[in-house]
N, C-alpha and C positions, 0 to 999 in steps of 0.2 A: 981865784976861782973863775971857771973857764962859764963864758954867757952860753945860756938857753940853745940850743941848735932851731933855728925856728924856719918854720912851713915857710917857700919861698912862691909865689904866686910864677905859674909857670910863664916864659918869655919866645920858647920854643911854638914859635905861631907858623904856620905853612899851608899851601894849599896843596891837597889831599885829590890829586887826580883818579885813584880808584873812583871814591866818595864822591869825586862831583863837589867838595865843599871845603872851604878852610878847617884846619886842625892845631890842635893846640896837642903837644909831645909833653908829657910829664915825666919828670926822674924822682927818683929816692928822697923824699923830704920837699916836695913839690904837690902844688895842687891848683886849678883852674876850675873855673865855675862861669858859666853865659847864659846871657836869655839868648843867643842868636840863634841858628839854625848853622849849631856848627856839630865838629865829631873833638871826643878826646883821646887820646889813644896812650897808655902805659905797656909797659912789658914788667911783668910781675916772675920775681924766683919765690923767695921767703915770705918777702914784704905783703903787705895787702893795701886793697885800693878799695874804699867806697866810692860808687857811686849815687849819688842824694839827685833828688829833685823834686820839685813841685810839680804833682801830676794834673792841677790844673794849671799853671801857666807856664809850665814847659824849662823854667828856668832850674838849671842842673849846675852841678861840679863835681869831679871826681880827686882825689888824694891818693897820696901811693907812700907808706908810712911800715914802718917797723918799731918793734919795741925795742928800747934797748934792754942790751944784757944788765944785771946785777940790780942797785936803786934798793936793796930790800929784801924783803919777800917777796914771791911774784903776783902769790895767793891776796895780799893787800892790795886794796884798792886807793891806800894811799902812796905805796910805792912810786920812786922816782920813776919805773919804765912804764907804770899807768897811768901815771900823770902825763908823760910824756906823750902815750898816747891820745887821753883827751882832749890836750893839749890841740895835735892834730885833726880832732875830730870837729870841734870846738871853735877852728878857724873857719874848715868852710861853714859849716850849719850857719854861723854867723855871718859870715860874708852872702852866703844865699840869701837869707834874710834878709838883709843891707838894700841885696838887689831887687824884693817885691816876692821874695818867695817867704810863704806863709805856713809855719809851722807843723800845723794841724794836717797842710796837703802834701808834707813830705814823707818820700818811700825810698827806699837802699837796693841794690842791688850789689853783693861783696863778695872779690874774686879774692883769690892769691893764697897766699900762706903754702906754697909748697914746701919739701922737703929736699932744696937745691942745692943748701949751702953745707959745702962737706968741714967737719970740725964743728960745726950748730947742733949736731944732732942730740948731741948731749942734753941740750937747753928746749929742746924743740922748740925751735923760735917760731918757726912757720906755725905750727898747730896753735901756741901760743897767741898769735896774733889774730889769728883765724876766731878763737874765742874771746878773747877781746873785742875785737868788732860785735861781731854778734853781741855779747852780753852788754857793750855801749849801746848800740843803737835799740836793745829793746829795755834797759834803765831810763832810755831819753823817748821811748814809746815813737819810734821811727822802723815801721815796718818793713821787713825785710821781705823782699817779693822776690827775691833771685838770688842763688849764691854759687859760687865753685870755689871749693877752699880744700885747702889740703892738697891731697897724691904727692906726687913726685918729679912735677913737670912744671919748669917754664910757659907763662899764658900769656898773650898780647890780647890784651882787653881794648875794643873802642866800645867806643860810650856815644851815644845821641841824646842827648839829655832832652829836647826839643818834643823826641816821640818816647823816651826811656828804653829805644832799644842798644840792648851791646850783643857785640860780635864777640865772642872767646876763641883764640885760636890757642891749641896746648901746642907748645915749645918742643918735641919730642926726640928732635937733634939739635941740636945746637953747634951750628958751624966755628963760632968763638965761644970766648967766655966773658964777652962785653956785659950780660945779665950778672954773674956772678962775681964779677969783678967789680960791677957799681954798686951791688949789694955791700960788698966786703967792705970797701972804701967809706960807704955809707954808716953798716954798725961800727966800722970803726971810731968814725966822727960823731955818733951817737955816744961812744961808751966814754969820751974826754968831754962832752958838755954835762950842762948841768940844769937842771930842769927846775925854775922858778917864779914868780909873779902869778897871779890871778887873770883869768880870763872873766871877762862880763857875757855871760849869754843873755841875749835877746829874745 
């Protein structure tokens, strides 16, 4: 039995000369959270990204996650690909918390869930994911104050968590297929794990 696929705290650190400020790059099953006065930046096809933070002290993280195919029913909220997603969900709010960010003063803002990945359509994995987020963050009463989910287009999300602004940029050519290729790679290695242990929320 193949282990858990699990959230990998992002490593991808750089400075962001647009920005003016350090950044932190997140990929498919990755996720970062800071009190600093930094930016986070994902590019979203299917997948979706919350961004969380504490809107009194500024400390934020963003996730960049897909459900996987199969696990069940999809409609169960026990299924293995909703588990999976909590799963996801569940690391940062946690890790935030860890950091001095307090439950009560967190708020989301959730991008992504396009409809990029051709041969998904089937499953609509993007729309899928799209309502999942959603129907997580308001089970765990984490208001959602922003969202762009769904269409049809690749988004490069930055995040300031520090002020809670993001920039959306939609994808509308895409020079390569570096998006849809780290998606694929991505459900792929989603649909050979396997989703299990308990999480402790805080």
């Amino acid at each position: 039995m193949s282990k858990v696929l699990e959230e990998q705290f992002a490593t991808n650190i750089y400075y962001d000369r647009t920005f003016d400020r350090d950044a932190a790059k997140i990929l498919p099953g990755e996720y970062y959270f800071t009190g600093k006065d930094m930016l986070i930046v994902t590019v979203l096809g299917s997948c979706v990204a919350a961004c969380i933070r504490d809107r009194v002290s500024g400390v934020g993280g963003m996730n960049h996650f897909m459900l996987p195919d199969g696990g069940g029913d999809a409609d169960s909220p026990a299924s293995a690909s909703m588990r999976y997603g909590a799963y996801a969900m569940e690391v940062l709010i946690n890790d935030l918390q860890k950091a001095g960010a307090k439950r009560e003063n967190l708020e989301a803002k959730v991008f992504g869930g396009g409809n990029v990945l051709r041969g998904f359509i089937a499953i609509n994995v993007g729309e899928r994911n799209a309502q999942f987020v959603r129907d997580y963050l308001r089970a765990e009463n984490i208001r959602i104050i922003a969202e762009d989910l769904n269409d049809i287009h690749p988004r490069k999300v930055y995040f300031f968590p520090r002020t809670g602004k993001v920039l959306v940029k939609k994808l509308k050519q895409l020079n390569n297929n570096t998006v849809v290729n780290r998606e694929q790679d991505y459900a792929t290695r989603l649909h050979s794990s396997t989703v299990s242990g308990e999480i402790e929320l805080f």
